[in-house]
C-alpha positions, 0 to 999 in steps of 0.5 A: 477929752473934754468932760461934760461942763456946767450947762449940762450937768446941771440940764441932767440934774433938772430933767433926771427926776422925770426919766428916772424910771423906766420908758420902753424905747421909742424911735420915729420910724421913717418910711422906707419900702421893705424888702422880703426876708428872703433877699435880706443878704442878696446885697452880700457880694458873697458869702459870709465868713462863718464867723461873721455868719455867726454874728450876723445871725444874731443881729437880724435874730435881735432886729427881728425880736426887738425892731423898735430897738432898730435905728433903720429898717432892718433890711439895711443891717446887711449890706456891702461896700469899697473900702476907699481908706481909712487912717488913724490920726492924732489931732489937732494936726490930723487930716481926717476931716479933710480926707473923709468928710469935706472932701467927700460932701463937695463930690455931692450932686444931690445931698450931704449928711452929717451926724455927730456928737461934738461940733466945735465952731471954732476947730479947722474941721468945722471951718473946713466944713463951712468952706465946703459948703460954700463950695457946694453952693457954688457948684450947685448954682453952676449946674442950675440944682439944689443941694441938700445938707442937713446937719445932725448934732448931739445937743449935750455936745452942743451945749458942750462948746456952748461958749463957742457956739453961742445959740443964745439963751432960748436956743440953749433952753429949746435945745433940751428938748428932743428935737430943736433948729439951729441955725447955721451960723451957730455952727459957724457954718454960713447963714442960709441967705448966703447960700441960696442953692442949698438947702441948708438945715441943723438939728439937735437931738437928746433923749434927756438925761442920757440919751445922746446921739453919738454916731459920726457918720457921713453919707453923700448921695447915697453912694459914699460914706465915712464913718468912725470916732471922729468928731467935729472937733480938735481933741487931742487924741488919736481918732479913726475914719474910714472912707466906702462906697456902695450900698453901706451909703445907702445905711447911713442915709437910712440911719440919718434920716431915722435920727432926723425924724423925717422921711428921706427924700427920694435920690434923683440918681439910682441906689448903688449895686453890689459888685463883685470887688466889695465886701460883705458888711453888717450894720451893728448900731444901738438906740438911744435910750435916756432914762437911767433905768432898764435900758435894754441889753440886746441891741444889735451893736450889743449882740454883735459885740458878744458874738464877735467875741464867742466866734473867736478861735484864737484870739480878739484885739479890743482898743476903746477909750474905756472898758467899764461895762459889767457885761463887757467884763463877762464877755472878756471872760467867756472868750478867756474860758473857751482858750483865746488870747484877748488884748485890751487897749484902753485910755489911763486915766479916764475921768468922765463919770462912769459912776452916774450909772447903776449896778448892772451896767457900769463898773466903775472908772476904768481902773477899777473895772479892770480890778474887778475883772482881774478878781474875777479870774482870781489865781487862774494863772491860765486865764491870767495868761490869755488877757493882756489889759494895757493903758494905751501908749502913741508913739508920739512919746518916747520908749520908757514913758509913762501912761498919761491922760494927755496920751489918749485913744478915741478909736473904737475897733474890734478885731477878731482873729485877724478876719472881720473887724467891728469898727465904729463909733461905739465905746465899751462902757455904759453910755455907749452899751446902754443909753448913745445912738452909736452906729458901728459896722462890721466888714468881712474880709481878712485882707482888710482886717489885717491892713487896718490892724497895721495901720494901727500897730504903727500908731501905738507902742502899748504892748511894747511895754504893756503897762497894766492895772 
């Protein structure tokens, strides 16, 4: 996992001193047409699961209580779509970029849309991006139109591959601001003179010291969508996507263009509909927030990962590189009190700098998080009996291994009683809890649930055995 270099450190040092204190959240809000609060769920192809009402309920309470903690308009968190796939892969030899995001960008008649928080100019998914879009220039000079594609990208990830991406030393200084144009070619992607039918544009985007935009999510044409942990990059770990389609385009779109700070263009083509072969689906994102102080606790990501967790009966599946936040910890322990299993898959090893946070929002490394969590239940050998915390294990390695950093989970997933999952790019630690732009969805439909939950079981051995604090 790549660790935060010299460049950034040292930006965080500088600006730390002026966003220490607390700043109330404020996020641009693009125009978009609101809908009445009475059709709120007709997208939902039919009803919620109540357990997925459950945590529904609680996201749109949270919208309506806090909207300026919304990243789009609150009438795109219930929505609906087809899983077209999903994998789980370990890079560098993964596919995923290929299957879920150029081979979806040159299917564009009107518009791609990419946000991400590592963008790595020299990785085959950055090169595969660059051919596709020549290949959309291509295709929009053949049909006589113009192609938008717009580019969203962290400036701490940037900064981070800043010797690959080379922006020069006034980009590197306009890219500590909010918002800063990049050209193209810094990403390795053409220079906009060499692809004349597009519109061809990159942002960056931080809110200084902590407020990084760490969503990864694709929406072509408002109709097909991806989304998940994978980066632009080639780390080496393993990493999700899943492909859809529908009306969850159609909330990407909306949360890109929120985060791009300017009003979505309007799409020649009609929004997709709701069919009746989808699923119901809810957005579950969080704003960006940089100070380190008072970041607020319920976002709608936040509160749909609590009430995921309280609506389990039986028992909850967690994989994340790293579980180290004080309020994950006494969700753990609430769902363990009300008698359900729980397993945590996380990484060994971890070294990014969970202690920068404050009490009240980080614990620690991951070892250490886990020691506290285990203090926490004592000599309940109950309790004791319902948690199974183990360091994640690929069975690209053999049977007897011992945990490693080099073997490590990017995937962020939930699943609950093998009914819904909350998939997305969200981790359980402080960044991702309090201060990253994440965007996560939850999908409601146990069939799907379960496949995932296979696919995934066929890409990691970590109960077998479970190597624990």
């Amino acid at each position: 996992m790549r660790t935060l270099q010299l460049p950034i450190v040292t930006a965080m040092l500088l600006l730390a001193a002026r966003y220490v204190i607390a700043l109330p959240v404020s996020i641009p809000q693009t125009p978009y047409p609101q809908a009445s609060p009475s059709n709120y769920e007709s997208v939902f192809p039919r009803a919620l699961s109540p357990k997925a009402r459950h945590v529904f309920d609680a996201v749109m309470q949270t919208a309506k209580k806090y909207p300026e903690r919304l990243t789009s308009p609150i009438q795109y968190l219930p929505t609906a779509g087809r899983v077209l796939g999903f994998s789980f892969q370990h890079s560098p030899n993964d596919t995923l970029c290929e299957e879920f995001i150029t081979n979806y960008a040159v299917k564009a008649q009107e518009e791609v849309v990419l946000e991400t928080f590592l963008y790595d100019r020299k990785s085959l998914c950055a090169r595969q991006m660059a051919d596709a879009v020549r290949t959309l220039d291509a295709k929009a000079k053949a049909s006589g139109t113009r192609i938008r594609v717009y580019i969203l990208v962290d400036t701490a990830g940037l900064l981070a591959f800043i010797g690959s991406s080379r922006p020069g030393t006034s980009g590197v200084v306009n890219a500590l601001f909010k918002y800063y144009k990049l050209a193209p070619e810094a990403l390795g992607l053409p220079r906009v003179r060499d692809v004349p039918n597009l519109d061809l544009r990159v942002k960056t985007f931080h809110r200084w010291p902590l407020g990084a935009l760490h969503s990864k999510t694709l929406a072509v044409d408002g109709r097909l969508a991806s989304i998940g942990s994978k980066n632009i990059d080639t780390e080496t770990g393993l990493d999700m996507l899943i492909g859809l389609e529908g009306p969850i385009a159609q909330s990407v779109r909306a949360d890109f263009f929120q985060s791009w700070n300017e009003p979505a263009p309007v799409l020649r083509t009609p929004a997709p509909h709701t069919t009746s072969d989808m699923v119901p689906m809810v957005v579950a994102a969080n704003p960006y927030y940089g100070p380190f102080l008072g970041p607020p606790e319920d976002t709608p990501q936040n509160v749909a990962w609590k009430a995921a967790m309280d609506a389990a009966t039986h028992k909850a599946f967690i994989m994340t590189p790293n579980f180290s936040t004080d309020s994950g910890r006494e969700m753990i322990l609430r769902t363990l009190r009300r008698g359900v299993k729980v397993d945590l898959v996380e990484l060994y090893g971890l070294d990014l700098p969970q202690f920068v946070f404050p009490p009240g929002q980080s614990d620690g490394s991951n070892m250490l998080a886990m020691l506290r969590l285990f203090n926490a239940i004592g000599n309940d050998t109950t309790l004791r009996s319902r948690l199974r915390v183990c360091w994640y294990m690929s069975k690209r390695f053999p049977v007897g291994a011992k945990p490693s950093s080099d073997d490590w989970t990017h995937v962020k997933y939930m699943s609950i009683d093998d009914e819904f999952a909350i998939v997305g790019s969200g981790n359980q630690d402080a960044q991702s809890w309090y201060h990253s732009q994440e965007f996560n969805i939850l999908i409601d439909d146990a069939a799907i649930t379960r496949q995932i939950n296979q696919a995934l079981d066929g890409v990691h051995r970590s109960f077998d055995p479970c190597h624990h604090v």
